[in-house]
C-alpha positions as CSV (number, residue, x, y, z in Angstrom):
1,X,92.8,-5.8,60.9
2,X,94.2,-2.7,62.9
3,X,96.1,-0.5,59.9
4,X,94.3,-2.1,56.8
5,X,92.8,0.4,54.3
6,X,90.0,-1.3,52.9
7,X,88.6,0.6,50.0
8,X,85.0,0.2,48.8
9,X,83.8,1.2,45.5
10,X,80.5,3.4,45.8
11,X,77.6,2.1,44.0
12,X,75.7,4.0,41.6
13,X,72.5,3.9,40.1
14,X,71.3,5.1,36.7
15,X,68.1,7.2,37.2
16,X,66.4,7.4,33.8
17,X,65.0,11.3,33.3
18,X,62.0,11.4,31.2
19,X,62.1,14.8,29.5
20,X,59.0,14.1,27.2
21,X,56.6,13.8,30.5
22,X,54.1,16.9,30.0
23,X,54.0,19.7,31.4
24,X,51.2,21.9,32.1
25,X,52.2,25.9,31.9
26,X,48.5,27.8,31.0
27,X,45.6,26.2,32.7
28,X,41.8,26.4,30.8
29,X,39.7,29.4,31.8
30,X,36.1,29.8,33.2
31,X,34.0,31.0,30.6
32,X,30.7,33.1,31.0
33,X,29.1,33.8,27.3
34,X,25.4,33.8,24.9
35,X,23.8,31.2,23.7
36,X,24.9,31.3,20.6
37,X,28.5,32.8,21.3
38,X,32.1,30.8,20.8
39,X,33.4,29.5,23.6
40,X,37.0,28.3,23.5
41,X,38.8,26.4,26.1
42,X,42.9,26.5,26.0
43,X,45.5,24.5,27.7
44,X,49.5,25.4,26.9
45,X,51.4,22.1,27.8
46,X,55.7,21.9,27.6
47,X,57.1,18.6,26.6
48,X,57.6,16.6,23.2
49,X,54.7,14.4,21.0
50,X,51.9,16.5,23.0
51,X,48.8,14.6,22.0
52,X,45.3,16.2,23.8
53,X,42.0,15.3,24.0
54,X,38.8,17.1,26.0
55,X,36.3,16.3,28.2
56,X,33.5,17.7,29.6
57,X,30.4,17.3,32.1
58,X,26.9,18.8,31.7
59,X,24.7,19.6,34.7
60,X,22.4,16.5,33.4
61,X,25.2,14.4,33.3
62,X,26.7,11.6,36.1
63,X,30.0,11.2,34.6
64,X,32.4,12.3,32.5
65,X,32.1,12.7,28.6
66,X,34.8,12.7,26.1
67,X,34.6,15.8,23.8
68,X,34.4,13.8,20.4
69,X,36.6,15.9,17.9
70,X,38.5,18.0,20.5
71,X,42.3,17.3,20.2
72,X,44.3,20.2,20.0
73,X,45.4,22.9,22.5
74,X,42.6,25.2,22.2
75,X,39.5,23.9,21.3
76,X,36.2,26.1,20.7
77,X,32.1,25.5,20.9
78,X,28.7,26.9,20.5
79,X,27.7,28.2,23.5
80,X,24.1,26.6,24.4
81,X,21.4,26.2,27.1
82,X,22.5,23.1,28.5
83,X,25.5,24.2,28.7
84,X,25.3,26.7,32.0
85,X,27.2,25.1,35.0
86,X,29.0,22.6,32.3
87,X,32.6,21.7,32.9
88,X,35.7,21.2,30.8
89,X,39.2,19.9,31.0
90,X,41.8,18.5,29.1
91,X,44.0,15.4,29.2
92,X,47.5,15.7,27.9
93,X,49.8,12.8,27.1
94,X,53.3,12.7,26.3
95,X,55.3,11.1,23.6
96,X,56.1,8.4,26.1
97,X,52.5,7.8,27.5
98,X,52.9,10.4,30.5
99,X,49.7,11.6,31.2
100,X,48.7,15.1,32.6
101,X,45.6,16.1,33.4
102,X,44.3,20.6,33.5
103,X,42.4,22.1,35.6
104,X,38.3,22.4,35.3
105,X,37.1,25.2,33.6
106,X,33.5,26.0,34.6
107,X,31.0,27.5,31.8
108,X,28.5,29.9,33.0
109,X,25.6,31.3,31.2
110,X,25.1,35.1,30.4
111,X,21.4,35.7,30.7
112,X,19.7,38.6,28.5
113,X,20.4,41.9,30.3
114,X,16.0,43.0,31.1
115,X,14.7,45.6,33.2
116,X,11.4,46.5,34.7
117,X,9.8,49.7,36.2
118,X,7.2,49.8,38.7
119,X,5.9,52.7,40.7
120,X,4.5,53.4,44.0
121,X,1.1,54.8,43.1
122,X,-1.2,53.6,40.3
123,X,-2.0,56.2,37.7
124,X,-3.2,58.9,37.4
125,X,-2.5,61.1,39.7
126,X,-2.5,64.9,41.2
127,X,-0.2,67.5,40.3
128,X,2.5,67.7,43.0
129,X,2.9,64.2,43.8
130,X,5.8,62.8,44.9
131,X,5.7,59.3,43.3
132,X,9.1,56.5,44.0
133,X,9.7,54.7,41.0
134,X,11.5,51.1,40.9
135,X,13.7,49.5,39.1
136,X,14.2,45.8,38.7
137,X,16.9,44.5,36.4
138,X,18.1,40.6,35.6
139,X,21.3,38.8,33.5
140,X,23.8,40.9,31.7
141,X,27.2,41.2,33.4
142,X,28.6,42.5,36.3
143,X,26.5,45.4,38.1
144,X,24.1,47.8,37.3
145,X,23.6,51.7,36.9
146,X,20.4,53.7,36.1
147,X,19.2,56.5,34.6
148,X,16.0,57.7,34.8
149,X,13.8,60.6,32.2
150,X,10.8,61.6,30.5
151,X,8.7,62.4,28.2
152,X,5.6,65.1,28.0
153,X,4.2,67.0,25.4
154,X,7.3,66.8,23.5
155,X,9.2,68.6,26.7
156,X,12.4,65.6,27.5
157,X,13.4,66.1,31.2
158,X,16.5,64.3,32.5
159,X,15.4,62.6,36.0
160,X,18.5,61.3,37.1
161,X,21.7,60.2,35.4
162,X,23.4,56.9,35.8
163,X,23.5,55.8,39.3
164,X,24.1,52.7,41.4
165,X,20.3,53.6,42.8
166,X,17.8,52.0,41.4
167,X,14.8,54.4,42.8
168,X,14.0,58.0,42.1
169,X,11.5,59.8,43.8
170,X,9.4,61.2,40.7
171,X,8.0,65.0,41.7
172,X,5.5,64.8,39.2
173,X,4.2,68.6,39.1
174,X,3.2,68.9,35.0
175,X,-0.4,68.3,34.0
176,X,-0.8,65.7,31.2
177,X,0.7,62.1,29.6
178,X,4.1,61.4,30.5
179,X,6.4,58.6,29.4
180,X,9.0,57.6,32.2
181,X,11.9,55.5,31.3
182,X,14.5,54.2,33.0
183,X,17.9,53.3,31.1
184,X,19.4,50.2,32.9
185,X,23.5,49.7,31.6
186,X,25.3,46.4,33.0
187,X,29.4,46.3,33.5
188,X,29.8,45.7,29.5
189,X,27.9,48.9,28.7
190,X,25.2,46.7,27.5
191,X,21.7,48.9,27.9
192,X,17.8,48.1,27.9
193,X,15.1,50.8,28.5
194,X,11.5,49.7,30.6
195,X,9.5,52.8,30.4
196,X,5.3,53.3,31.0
197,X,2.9,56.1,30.4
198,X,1.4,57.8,33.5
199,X,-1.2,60.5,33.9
200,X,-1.1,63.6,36.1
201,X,-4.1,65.7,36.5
């Protein structure tokens, strides 16, 4: 009726907060190593009764496998073959069965840093030539720089120091056996040397 206060109690509902669910704060990391290097994966996870376990998928593979043995944060492997292209992550469950899973970390093999030389002409040749010699370089990490020298009758002459080119044009203008090398240094500081014995008349 007109002039009645009718009051109403609110209802309220109790919203249970479940402050052991996981978190995930660091995710795993792409790895790119040597066969024969440690790898090691890590996850950093925020809650209470963090239990973790690890999984991973070869190339070969259809499916996911579980990582037998791996149950703790940061786990670690030999690095292997079969294992270019394979991928890891982690599951992590809470104290109250919460489940979280990371990110995929991708592994990716480092190849054996190796250089060839080539050059333009065959040997021998005369005095004066301009000969273009070639560089071909594989694996290692990151780009590549070049230096070229050589070697003849005990006389070391510096070609060309480190560069991004991987061609020199070889003025060859002493009469005898030379050595030419080529110093090939990846984005580690790794180096190989290709060198070959050429003969100007």
């Amino acid at each position: 009726k007109r002039g009645t206060l009718i009051d109403a109690a609110p209802n309220f509902c109790r919203v249970p907060i479940n402050l052991s669910a996981p978190v995930i704060t660091s995710q795993p990391a792409n790895v790119t190593a040597k066969v024969g290097d440690t790898v090691t994966f890590s996850v950093k996870a925020s809650g209470s009764g963090l239990q973790y376990q690890w999984y991973y998928k070869k190339k070969s593979d259809s499916s996911w496998n579980v990582w037998n043995g791996h149950t703790t944060a940061s786990t670690s492997g030999t690095m292997a073959n079969d294992w270019d292209g394979m991928q890891v992550y982690c599951t992590v469950t809470g104290a109250e069965g919460d489940i979280v899973n990371s990110n995929t970390a991708v592994v990716t093999l480092q190849k054996e840093l190796k250089a060839s030389m080539t050059a333009q002409y065959a040997s021998p040749q005369k005095a004066g030539t301009t000969i273009r010699l070639t560089v071909s370089a594989t694996g290692g990490t990151g780009s590549y720089k070049y230096k070229f020298y050589s070697e003849c009758n005990g006389i070391w002459t510096k070609l060309w120091d480190y560069d991004t080119k991987n061609t020199y044009n070889w003025h060859a203008t002493t009469v005898g056996t030379h050595t030419v090398y080529c110093d090939v240094k990846d984005s580690s500081g790794k180096v190989v040397c290709s060198n070959f014995k050429y003969q100007i008349v």
